[in-house]
C-alpha positions in Angstrom: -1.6 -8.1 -7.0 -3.3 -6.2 -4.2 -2.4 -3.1 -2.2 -2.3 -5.2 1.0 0.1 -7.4 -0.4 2.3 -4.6 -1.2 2.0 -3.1 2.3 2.3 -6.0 3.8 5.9 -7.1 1.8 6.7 -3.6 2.4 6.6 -3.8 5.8 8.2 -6.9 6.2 11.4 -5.4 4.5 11.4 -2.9 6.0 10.7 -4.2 9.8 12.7 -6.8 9.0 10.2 -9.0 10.7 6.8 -10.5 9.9 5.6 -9.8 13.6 6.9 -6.4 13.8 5.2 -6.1 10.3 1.8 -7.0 11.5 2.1 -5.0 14.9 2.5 -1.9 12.3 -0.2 -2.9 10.2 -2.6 -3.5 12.5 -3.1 -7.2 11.6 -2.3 -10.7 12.7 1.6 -12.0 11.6 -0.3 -15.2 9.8 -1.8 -12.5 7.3 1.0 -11.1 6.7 3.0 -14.5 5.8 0.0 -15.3 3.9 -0.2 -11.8 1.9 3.6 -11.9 1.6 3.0 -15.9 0.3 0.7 -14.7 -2.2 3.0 -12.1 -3.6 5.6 -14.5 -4.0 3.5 -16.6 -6.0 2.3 -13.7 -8.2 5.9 -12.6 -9.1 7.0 -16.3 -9.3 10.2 -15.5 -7.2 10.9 -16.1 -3.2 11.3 -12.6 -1.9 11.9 -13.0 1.6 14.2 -15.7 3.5 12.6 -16.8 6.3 14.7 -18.4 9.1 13.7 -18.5 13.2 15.5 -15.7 14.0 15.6 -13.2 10.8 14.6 -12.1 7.8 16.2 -11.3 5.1 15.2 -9.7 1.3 16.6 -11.8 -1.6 17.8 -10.5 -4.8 14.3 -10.7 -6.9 13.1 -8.7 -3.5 15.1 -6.3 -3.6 14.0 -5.8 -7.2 10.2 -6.3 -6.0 10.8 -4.0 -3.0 12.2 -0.6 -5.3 9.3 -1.0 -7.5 6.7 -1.4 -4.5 8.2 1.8 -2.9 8.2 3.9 -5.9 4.3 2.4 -6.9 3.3 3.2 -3.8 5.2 7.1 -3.6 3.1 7.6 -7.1 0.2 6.7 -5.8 0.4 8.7 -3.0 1.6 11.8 -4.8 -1.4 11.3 -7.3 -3.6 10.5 -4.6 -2.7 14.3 -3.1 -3.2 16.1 -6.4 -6.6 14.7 -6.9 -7.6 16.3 -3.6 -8.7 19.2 -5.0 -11.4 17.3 -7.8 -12.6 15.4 -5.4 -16.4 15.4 -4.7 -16.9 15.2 -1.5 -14.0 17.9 0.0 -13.1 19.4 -3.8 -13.3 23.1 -4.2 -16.5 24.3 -4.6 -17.8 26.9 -7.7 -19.0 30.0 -6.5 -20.8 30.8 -9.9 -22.8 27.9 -9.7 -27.0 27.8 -10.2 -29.0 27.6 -7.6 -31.3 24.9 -9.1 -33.7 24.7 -6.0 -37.0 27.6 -6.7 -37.6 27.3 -3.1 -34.4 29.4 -2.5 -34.3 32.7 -3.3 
């Protein structure tokens, strides 16, 4: 299972349209079908009904939908509290060694 397939279902839901899905994700609506396809698969369940005119979550996506929301809400929120070990914009140690002789 990939992020982008979790987006992607996520934004179906909650668009309640494929091609209002893509235009928020910034991709085509065939990649969405296809990410949203693939999930489907994975899971082993139809999560979305697709008729000309609407879209509509089923029952298993439903169940598929409340866990994408809260995996993606935790991964966010964990995401935040790493900010501060990151490398590149972590806090920085003020007692650290200058290891370079040339500056003094």
């Amino acid at each position: 299972m990939k992020w982008q397939e979790l987006h992607s279902f996520v934004a179906v839901a909650e668009e309640e349209s494929f091609t209002g899905a893509a235009r928020r994700l910034g991709v085509s609506q065939p990649e969405v079908s296809r990410r949203v396809r693939q999930l489907e698969r994975q899971v082993g369940a139809k999560l979305v009904q697709r008729t000309t005119r609407q879209v509509t979550i089923t029952a298993a996506g439903r169940e598929v939908l409340r866990w994408a929301l809260g995996t993606i809400d935790s991964w966010e929120r964990v995401n935040r509290r790493l900010d501060g070990y990151r490398d590149d914009d972590g806090p920085r140690r003020s007692d650290a060694i200058d290891t370079d002789p040339d500056q003094k």
